[in-house]
C-alpha positions in Angstrom: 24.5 -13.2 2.0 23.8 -17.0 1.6 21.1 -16.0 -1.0 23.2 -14.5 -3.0 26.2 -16.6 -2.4 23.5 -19.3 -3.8 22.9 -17.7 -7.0 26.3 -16.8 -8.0 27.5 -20.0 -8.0 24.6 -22.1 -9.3 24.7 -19.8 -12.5 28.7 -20.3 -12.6 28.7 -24.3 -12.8 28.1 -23.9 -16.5 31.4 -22.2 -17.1 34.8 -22.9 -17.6 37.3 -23.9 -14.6 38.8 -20.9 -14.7 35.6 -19.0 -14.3 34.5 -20.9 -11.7 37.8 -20.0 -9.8 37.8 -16.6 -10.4 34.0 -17.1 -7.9 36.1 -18.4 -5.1 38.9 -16.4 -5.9 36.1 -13.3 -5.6 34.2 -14.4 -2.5 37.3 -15.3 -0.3 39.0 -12.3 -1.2 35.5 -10.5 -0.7 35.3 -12.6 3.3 38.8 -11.9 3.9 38.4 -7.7 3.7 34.5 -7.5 4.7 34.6 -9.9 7.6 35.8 -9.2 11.2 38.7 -11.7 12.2 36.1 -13.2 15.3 33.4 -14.0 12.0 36.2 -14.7 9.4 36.3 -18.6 10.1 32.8 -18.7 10.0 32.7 -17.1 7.1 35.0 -18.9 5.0 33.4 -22.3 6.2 30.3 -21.2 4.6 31.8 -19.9 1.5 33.4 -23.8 1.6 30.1 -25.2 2.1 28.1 -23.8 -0.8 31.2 -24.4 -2.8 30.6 -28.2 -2.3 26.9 -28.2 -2.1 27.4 -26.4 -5.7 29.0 -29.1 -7.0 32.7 -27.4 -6.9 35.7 -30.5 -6.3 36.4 -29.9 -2.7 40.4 -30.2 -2.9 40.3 -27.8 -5.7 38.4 -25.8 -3.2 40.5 -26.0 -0.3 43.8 -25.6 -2.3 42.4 -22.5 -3.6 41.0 -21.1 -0.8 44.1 -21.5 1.4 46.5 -19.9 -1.5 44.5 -17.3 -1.7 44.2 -16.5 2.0 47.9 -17.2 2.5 48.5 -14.3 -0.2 46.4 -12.2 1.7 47.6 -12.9 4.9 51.2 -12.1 3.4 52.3 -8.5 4.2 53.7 -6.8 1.2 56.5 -3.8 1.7 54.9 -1.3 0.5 57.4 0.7 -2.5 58.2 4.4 -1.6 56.2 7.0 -2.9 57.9 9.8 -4.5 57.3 13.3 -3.6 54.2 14.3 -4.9 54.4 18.0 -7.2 51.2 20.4 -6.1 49.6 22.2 -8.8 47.4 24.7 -8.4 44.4 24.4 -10.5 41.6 27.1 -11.2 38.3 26.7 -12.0 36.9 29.8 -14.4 33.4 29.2 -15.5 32.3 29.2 -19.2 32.4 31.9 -21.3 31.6 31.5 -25.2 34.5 34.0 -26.1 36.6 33.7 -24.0 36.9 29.4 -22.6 38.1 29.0 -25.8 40.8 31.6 -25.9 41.9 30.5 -22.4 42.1 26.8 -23.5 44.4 27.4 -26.3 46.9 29.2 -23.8 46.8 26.6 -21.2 
């Protein structure tokens, strides 16, 4: 993981701010749902660390780290669903004559 962590940001420090952003954006987001909560800090503290040793501002880091968790750690009501119709579907395998026939019905 540090690899790879390596590589995607050394190849983003050519880009705009807003791309490089979007790369802690991605790999907090990516901690936050892949990691256990006992390995989350952890995690995040080395997502931080190549962050600076990349050459990323570390407030800018920080600040955007911690909004991003605290949107995460947010719990969002969930709308209610409405009730879902069931169709019934067929499956007819392929005829030359008749598919065609069938398809202009339906």
């Amino acid at each position: 993981l540090l690899f790879t962590l390596y590589l995607y940001l050394t190849q983003c420090l050519s880009h705009s701010i807003s791309t490089r952003n979007s790369v802690i954006n991605s790999l907090t987001r990516r901690a936050f749902t892949v990691c256990s909560p006992q390995h989350l800090d952890e995690e995040l503290d080395t997502v931080y660390n190549i962050c600076l040793s990349n050459g990323f501002p570390p407030h800018d880091t920080t600040t955007l780290m911690a909004s991003i968790l605290a949107k995460l750690r947010r719990p969002t009501p969930s709308p209610p669903r409405p009730p879902r119709e069931f169709l019934h579907r067929v499956t007819l395998p392929y005829h030359p004559v008749l598919s065609s026939r069938i398809k202009r019905v339906l």
